[in-house]
C-alpha positions in Angstrom: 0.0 0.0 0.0 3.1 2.1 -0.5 2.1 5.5 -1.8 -1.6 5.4 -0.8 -2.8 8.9 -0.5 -3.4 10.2 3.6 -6.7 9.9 4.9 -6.6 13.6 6.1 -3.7 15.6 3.8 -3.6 13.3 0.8 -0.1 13.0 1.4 1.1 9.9 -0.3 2.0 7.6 3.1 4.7 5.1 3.6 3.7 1.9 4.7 5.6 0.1 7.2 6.1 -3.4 8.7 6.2 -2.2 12.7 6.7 -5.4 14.4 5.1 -8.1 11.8 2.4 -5.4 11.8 1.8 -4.0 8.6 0.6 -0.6 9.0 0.9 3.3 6.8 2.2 6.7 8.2 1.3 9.7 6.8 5.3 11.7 7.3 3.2 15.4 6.7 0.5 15.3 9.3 1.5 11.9 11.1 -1.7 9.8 11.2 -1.8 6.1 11.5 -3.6 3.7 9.3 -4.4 0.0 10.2 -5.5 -2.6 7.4 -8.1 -4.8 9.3 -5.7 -7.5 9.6 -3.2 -5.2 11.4 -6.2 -4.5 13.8 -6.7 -7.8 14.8 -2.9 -7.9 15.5 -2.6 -4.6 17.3 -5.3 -5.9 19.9 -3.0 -8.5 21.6 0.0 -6.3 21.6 1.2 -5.3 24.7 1.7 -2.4 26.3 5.7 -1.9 25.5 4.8 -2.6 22.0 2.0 -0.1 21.6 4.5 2.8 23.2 6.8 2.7 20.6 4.0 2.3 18.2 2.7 5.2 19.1 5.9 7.3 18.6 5.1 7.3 15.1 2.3 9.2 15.8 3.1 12.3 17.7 1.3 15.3 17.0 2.6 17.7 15.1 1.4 21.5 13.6 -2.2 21.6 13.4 -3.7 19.9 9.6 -7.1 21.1 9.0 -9.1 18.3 8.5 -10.6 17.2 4.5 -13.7 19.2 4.0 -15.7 16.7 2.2 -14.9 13.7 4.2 -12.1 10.8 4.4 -11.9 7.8 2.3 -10.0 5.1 2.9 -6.2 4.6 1.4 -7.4 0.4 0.5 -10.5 0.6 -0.9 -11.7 4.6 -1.5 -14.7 4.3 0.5 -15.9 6.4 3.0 -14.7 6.3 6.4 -17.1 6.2 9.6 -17.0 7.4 12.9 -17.6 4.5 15.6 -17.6 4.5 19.2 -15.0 2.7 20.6 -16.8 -0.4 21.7 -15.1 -0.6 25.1 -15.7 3.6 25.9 -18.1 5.2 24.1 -16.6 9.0 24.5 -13.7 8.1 22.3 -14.7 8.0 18.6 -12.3 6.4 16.4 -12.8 6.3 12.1 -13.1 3.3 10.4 -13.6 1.8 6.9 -17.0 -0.8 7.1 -15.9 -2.7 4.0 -12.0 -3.7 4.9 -12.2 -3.1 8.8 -9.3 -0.6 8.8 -9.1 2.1 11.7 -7.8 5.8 11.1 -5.7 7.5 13.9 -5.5 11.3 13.8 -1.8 12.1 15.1 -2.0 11.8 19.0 -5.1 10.2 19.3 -3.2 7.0 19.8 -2.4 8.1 22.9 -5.6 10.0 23.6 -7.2 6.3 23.3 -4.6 4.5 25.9 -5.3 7.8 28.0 -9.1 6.8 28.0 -8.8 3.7 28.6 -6.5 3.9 31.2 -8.2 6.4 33.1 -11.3 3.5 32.6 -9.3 1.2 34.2 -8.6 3.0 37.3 -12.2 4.4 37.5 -13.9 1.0 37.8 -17.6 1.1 37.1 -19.6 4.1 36.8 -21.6 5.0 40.5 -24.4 4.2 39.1 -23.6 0.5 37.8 -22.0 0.1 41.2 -25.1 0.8 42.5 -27.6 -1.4 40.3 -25.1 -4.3 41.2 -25.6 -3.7 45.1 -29.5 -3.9 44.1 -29.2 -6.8 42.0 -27.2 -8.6 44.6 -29.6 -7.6 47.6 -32.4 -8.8 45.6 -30.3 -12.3 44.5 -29.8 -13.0 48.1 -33.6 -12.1 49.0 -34.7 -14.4 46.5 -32.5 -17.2 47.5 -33.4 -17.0 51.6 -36.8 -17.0 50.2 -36.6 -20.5 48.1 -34.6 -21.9 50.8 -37.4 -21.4 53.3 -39.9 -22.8 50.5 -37.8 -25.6 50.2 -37.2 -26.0 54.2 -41.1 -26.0 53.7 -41.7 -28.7 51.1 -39.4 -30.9 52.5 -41.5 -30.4 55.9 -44.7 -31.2 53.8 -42.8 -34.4 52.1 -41.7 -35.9 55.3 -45.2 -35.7 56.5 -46.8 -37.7 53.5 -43.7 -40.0 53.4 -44.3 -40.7 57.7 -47.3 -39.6 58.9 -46.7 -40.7 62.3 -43.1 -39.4 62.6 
């Protein structure tokens, strides 16, 4: 993919085997682009790896984004934005057809940021609370059957040996 024009300058990119991962680098503006195999690769990296993969995309001066949209460098059709599945405040561009993800210079690192501050967080207060619910309710529920049962087997034992 050599050559293939930039997804936000139209720069022609490089592309680049980082670490059996075959990926493109814009050298004018910086941004990353990942082939959907390279995707599937990039998510069991670790952490080490994805540092010095994301030194290739530092920010640098501000490049005014494509007024008419972005298109991806494989197959020329439009990208989309997407949530990121696992944090739905970071948005990251994609192409539906091949599965290749766009990175804007820095937002590599705005993504580990994200999720890292994710990590820490833990669950939302209000999923923390629904789960205190759902377990008070489990354990309700569960006293509850075991006195039904505590009951049938009363009930069982009588039929069994009336005279017991």
């Amino acid at each position: 993919m050599n050559g293939a024009p930039c997804v936000n300058c139209a720069q022609p990119m490089t592309a680049l085997n980082f670490r059996d991962v075959p990926i493109s680098v814009c050298p004018r503006c910086h941004g990353l682009w990942f082939p959907g195999e390279s995707v599937r690769i990039v998510r069991t990296m670790d952490t080490d790896r994805l540092s010095q993969l994301e030194a290739l995309n530092k920010p640098v001066a501000h490049v005014p984004a494509p007024s008419a949209g972005r298109f991806c460098p494989d197959d020329m059709n439009e990208l989309r934005k997407h949530p990121y599945a696992f944090d739905r405040q970071v948005v990251v561009e994609g192409c539906d057809t091949c599965e290749g993800i766009w990175f804007d210079a820095g937002e590599l690192d705005t993504l580990e940021e994200a999720l890292a501050l994710k990590e820490t967080a833990g669950p939302p207060p209000a999923a923390k609370q629904t789960a205190a619910i759902a377990e008070v309710e489990h354990l309700g529920e569960m006293e509850h059957l075991s006195k039904v049962n505590a009951a049938l087997e009363a009930i069982r034992h009588r039929i069994l040996w009336p005279g017991l």
